[in-house]
N, C-alpha and C positions, 0 to 999 in steps of 0.2 A: 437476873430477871430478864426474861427474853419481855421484848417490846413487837407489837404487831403493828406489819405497815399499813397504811390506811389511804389505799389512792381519793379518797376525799382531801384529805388534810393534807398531802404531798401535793395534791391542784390546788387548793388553796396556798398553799406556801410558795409553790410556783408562781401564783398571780401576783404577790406581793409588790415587784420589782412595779410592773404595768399598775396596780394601785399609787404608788408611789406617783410615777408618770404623767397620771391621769390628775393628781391631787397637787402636784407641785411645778404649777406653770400661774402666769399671768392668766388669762381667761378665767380660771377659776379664782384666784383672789380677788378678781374684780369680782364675780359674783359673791362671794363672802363679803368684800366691802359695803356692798349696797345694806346691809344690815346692819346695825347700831347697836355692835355687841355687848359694848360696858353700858348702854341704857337697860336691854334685856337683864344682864345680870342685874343690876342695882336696883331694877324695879321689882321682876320674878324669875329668882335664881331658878326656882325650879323650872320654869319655861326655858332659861336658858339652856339647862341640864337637856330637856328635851329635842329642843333646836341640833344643841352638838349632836346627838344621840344620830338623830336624823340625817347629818348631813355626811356622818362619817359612815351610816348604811348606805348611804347615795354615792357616796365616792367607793365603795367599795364593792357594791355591783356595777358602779360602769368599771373598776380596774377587772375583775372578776371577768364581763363580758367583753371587754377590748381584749384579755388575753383569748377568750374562747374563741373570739373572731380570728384572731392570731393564728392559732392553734388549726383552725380549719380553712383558712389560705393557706400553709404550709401543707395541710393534707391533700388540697386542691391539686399545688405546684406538684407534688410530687410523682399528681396521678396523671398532669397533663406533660410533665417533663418526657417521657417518652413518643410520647407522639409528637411531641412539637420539634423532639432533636431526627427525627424521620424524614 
């Protein structure tokens, strides 16, 4: 069973590493701290359920966009690397 490549989902698998990055630092546990996770769950699990939902869409367009930034400074360097070794 032949499989077809999908430059969507081979960028998204790409970005993984920089979602990672973006999601597991200090800065951001503190902002998760400031919430009162086990109060949410034990009052309304489903609020809670929506909170996570939300916050791993959030961490996953900024890894998403730190790599696209990424990705287009290196296109940058690449275009200005010859004129600059002139």
């Amino acid at each position: 069973m032949a499989i077809k490549t999908s430059r969507v989902i081979n960028y998204l698998g790409a970005s993984t590493f920089m979602v990672y990055l973006i999601h597991d630092n200090q800065f951001f546990y503190d902002i998760w701290r400031n919430l009162d996770w086990l109060a949410i769950l034990h009052n309304n699990p489903g609020l809670y359920i929506i909170k996570n939902i939300y916050w791993v869409i959030i961490m996953f367009a900024l890894g998403v966009a730190s790599y696209t930034a990424y990705i287009l400074i290196e296109k940058l360097f690449k275009l200005i690397k010859p004129i600059a070794i002139k």
